[in-house]
C-alpha positions as CSV (number, residue, x, y, z in Angstrom):
1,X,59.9,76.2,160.5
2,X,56.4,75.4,158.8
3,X,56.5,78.7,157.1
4,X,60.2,78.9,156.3
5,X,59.6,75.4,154.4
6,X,56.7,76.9,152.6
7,X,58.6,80.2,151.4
8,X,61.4,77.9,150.5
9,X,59.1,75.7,148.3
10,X,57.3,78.7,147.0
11,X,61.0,80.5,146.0
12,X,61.8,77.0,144.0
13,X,58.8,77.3,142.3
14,X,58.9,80.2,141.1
15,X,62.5,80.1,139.7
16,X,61.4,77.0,138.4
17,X,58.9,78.9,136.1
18,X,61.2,81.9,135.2
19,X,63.9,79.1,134.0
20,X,61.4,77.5,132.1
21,X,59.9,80.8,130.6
22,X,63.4,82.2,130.1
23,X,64.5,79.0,128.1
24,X,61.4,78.7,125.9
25,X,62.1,82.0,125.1
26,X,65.5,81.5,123.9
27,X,64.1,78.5,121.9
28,X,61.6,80.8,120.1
29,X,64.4,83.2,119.4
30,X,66.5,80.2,118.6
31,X,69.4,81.8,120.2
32,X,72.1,80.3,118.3
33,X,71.1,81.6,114.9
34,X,70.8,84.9,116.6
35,X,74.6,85.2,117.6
36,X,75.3,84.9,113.8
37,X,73.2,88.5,112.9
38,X,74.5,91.5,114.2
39,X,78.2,90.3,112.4
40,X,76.2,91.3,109.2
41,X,76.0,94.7,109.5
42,X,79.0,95.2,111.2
43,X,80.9,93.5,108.2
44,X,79.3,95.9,105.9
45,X,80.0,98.9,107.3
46,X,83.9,97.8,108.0
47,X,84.2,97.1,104.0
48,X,83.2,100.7,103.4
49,X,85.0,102.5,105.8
50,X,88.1,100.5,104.7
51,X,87.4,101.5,101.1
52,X,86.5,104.9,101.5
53,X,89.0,105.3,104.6
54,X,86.3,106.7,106.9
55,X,86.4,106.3,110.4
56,X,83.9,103.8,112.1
57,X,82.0,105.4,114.9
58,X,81.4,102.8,117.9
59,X,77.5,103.9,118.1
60,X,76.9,103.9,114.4
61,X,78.0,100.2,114.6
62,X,76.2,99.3,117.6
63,X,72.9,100.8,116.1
64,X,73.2,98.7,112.8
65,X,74.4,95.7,115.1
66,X,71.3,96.4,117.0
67,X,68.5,96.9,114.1
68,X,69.6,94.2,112.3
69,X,69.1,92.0,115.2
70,X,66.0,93.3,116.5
71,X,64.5,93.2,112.6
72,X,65.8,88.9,112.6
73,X,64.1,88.7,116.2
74,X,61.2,89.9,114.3
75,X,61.3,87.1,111.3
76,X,62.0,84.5,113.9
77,X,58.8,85.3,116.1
78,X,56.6,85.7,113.1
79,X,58.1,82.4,111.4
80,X,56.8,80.5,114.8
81,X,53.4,82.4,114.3
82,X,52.6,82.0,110.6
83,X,53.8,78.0,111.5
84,X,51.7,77.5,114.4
85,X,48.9,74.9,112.7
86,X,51.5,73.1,111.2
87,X,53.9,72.9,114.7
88,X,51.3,71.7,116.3
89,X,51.6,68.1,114.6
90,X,55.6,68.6,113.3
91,X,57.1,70.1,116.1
92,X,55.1,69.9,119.2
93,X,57.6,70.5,121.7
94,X,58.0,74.4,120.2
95,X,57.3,77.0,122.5
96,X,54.1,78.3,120.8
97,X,52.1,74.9,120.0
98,X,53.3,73.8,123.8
99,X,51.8,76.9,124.9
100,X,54.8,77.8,127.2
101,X,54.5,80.8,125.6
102,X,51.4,82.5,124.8
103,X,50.5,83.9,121.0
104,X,50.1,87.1,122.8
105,X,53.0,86.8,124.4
106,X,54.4,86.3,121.1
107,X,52.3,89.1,119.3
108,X,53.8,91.5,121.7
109,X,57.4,90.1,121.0
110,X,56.7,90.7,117.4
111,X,55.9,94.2,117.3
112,X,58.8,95.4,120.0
113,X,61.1,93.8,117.9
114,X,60.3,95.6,114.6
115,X,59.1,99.2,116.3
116,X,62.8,99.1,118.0
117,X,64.7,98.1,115.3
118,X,63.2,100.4,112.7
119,X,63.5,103.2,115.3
120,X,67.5,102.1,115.8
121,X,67.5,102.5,112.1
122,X,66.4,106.0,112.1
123,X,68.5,106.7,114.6
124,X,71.3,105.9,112.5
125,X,70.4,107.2,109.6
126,X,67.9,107.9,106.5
127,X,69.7,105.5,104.3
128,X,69.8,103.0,106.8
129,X,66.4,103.1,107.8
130,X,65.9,102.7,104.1
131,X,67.4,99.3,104.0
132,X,65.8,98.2,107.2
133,X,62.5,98.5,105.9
134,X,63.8,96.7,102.7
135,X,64.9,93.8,104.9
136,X,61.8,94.1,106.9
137,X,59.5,93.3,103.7
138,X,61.7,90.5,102.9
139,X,61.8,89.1,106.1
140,X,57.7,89.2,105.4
141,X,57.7,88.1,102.2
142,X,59.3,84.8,103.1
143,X,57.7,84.2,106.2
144,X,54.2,84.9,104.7
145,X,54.4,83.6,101.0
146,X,58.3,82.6,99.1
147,X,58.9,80.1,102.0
148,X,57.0,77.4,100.7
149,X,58.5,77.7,97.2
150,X,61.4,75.9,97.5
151,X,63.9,78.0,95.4
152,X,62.3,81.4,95.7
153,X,62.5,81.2,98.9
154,X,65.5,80.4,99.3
155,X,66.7,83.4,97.5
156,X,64.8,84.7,99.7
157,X,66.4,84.0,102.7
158,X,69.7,84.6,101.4
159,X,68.6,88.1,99.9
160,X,67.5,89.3,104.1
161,X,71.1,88.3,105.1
162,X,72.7,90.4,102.3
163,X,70.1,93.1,102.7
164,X,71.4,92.8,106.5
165,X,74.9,93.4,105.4
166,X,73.9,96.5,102.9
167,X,71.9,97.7,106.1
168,X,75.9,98.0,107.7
169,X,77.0,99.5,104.7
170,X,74.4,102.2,104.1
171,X,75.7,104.0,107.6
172,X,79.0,104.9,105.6
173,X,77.3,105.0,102.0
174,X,78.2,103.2,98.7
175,X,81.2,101.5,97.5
176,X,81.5,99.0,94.7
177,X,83.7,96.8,97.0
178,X,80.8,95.6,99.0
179,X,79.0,94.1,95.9
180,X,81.4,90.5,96.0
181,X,80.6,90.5,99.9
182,X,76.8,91.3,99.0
183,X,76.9,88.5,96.2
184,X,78.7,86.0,98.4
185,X,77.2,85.9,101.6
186,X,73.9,85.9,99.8
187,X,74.5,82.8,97.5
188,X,75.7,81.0,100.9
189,X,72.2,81.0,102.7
190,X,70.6,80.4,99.3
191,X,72.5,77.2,99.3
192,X,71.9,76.9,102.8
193,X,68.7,77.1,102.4
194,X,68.0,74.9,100.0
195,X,70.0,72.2,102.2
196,X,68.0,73.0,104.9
197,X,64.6,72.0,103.3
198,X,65.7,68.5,103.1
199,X,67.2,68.3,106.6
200,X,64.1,66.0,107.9
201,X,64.6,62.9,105.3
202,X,67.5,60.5,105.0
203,X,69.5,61.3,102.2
204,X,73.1,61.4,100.1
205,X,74.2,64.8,99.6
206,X,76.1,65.1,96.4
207,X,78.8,67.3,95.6
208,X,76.8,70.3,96.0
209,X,77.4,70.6,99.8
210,X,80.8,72.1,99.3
211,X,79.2,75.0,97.3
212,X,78.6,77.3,100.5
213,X,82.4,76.8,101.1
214,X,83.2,78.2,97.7
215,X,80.7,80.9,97.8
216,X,83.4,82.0,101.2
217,X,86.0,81.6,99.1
218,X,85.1,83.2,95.3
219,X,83.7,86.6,97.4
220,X,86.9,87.3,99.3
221,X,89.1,86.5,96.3
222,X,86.8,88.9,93.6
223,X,87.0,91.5,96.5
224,X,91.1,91.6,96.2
225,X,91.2,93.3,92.7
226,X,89.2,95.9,94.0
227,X,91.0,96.5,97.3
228,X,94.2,96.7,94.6
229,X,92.3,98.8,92.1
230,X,91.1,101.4,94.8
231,X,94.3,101.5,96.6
232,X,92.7,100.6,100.2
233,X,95.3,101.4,103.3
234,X,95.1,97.9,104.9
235,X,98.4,97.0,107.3
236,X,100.2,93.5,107.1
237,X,98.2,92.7,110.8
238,X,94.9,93.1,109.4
239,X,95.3,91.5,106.2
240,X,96.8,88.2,108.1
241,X,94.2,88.5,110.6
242,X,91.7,88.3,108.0
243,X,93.2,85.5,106.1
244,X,93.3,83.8,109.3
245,X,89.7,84.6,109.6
246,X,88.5,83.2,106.1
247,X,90.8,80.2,106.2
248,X,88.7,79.2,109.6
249,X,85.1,79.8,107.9
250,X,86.7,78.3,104.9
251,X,87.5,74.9,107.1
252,X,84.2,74.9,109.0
253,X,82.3,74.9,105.6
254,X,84.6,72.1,104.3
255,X,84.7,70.3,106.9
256,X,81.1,69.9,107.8
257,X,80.7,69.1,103.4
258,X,83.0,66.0,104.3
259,X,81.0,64.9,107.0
260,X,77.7,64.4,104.8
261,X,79.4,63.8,101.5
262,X,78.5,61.0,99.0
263,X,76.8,59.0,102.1
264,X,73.6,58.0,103.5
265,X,72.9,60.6,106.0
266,X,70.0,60.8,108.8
267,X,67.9,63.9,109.3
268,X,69.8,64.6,112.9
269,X,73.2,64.6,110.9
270,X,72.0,66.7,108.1
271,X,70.7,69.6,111.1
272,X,74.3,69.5,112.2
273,X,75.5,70.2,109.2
274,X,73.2,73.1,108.8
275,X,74.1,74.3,112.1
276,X,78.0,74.2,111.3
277,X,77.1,76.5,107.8
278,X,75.3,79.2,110.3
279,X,78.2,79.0,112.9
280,X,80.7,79.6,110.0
281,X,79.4,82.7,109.2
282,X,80.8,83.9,112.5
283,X,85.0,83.7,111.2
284,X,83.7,85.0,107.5
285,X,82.1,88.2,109.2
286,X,85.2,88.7,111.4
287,X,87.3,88.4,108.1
288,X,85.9,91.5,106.8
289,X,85.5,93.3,110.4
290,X,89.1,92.8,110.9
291,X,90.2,94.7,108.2
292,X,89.3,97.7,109.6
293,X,92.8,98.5,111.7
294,X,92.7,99.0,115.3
295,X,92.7,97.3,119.0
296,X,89.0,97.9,118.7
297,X,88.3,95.3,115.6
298,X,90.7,93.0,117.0
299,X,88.6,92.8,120.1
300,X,85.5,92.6,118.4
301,X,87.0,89.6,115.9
302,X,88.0,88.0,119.0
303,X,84.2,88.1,120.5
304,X,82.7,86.4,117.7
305,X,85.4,84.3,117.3
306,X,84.5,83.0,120.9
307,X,81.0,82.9,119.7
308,X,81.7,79.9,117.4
309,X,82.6,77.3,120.1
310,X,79.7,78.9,122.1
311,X,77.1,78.3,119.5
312,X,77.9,74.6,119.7
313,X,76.9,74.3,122.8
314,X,74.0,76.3,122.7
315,X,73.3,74.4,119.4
316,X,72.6,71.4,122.2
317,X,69.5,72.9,124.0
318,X,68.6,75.0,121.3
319,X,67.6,74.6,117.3
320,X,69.7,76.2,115.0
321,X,67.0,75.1,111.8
């Protein structure tokens, strides 16, 4: 009985650590965020094959899913390392400056994720490993010197997530069609971004919170002329699926706007309205994916779909900003 108690106690205590280790982790990989990547490059590579009516090979787009994510895993881990002096008195309860993870621990982290997602890349392709070592340097250039500069750096930020959605589109090649997409999505974490710096002070956001909602809105509509001009075989389901798609990231953008519009706003309120801009980039990636026709897409639009309501609850034990 004595020892039964004693391997019973020892069994707790050691799932107790794995949780523990397991959840700080996911705080250092700030797991919601991390749901939103891979819809990049598949997004990219579904305008292309739609324009140049090439087929989409399931691998091709679990590679780019894959490097993409493995190359953001990357920025995140080195983010929490470059920060570490300055954690340590702002944000304490991280997993680094708490030392539930090691900077070894980390260090390792770091160079998995960018040896396997550059290798993914390779895999893929020449011109994709091209643009995953584009996004690579820009994912160090902000972490190590644009992200103190507070508009620099947020072009900078914005520029990796386009770069993450040319990485999608370089598996199929070029097309002019994925410029608007580029353009869009890469002004919406610019003004992400820039909301973002101010997310720790009590404020009144202006008009200029509804800006990310029209950045949705102006890229799929400068995207139609082109799907007219080049004579793109889309069917009646996928073009109401994606409607569907961007009215929902449309919605999610305004919505959260009206929240912080035109009144005094604390810090915590202002995080959840960052959060609500990176969970709507889940319904604008599955407005391009979808436009690809068959089951396949639909099941995939579905997924992240059901990542949206997900993210908010993840968004409860784990930063989004």
């Amino acid at each position: 009985m004595y020892f039964a108690n004693r391997r019973n106690r020892f069994q707790s205590r050691r799932s107790h650590i794995f949780n523990q280790k397991l959840r700080a982790w996911l705080q250092l990989f700030r797991l919601p965020n991390l749901l939103t990547v891979p819809g990049d490059a598949l997004a990219g590579a579904s305008v292309v094959s739609v324009f140049r009516a090439e087929r989409l090979s399931g691998w091709v787009l679990l590679g780019v899913g894959l490097t993409s994510l493995f190359l953001y895993g990357m920025g995140l881990v080195q983010n929490d390392w470059v920060d570490l002096h300055e954690d340590r008195f702002h944000r304490p309860e991280r997993p680094l400056p708490s030392k539930r993870l090691s900077t070894s621990n980390a260090a390792l982290a770091f160079f998995v994720c960018l040896i396997v997602g550059l290798m993914l890349a390779y895999a893929v392709g020449r011109e994709v490993f091209l643009h995953a070592a584009v996004l690579t340097v820009l994912i160090w250039l902000y972490n190590l010197y644009t992200k103190k500069r507070y508009y620099t750096g947020a072009l900078n930020m914005g520029l990796c997530r386009g770069v993450s959605l040319l990485l999608g589109a370089a598996a199929l090649g070029w097309h002019a069609a994925i410029l608007p997409v580029f353009v869009a999505q890469t002004a919406y974490v610019y003004f992400l971004t820039i909301f973002a710096e101010g997310e720790n002070r009590r404020q009144i956001p202006d008009s200029k919170v509804f800006l990310p909602m029209f950045c949705f809105l102006v890229g799929w509509l400068l995207n139609v002329p082109l799907m007219i001009y080049y004579h793109s075989q889309i069917s009646l389901t996928s073009w109401s699926l994606s409607c569907a798609c961007l009215i929902l990231a449309v919605l999610a953008a305004g919505a959260a706007a009206l929240r912080v519009y035109n009144r005094s706003v604390r810090p915590e309120e202002m995080r959840g309205y960052i959060g609500a801009l990176v969970r709507a980039l889940l319904p604008w990636q599955a407005s391009w994916l979808v436009l690809h026709e068959g089951a396949w897409t639909v099941v995939l639009m579905l997924i992240m779909l059901q990542m949206w309501p997900l993210t908010i609850l993840l968004n409860k034990e784990f930063s989004q900003s």
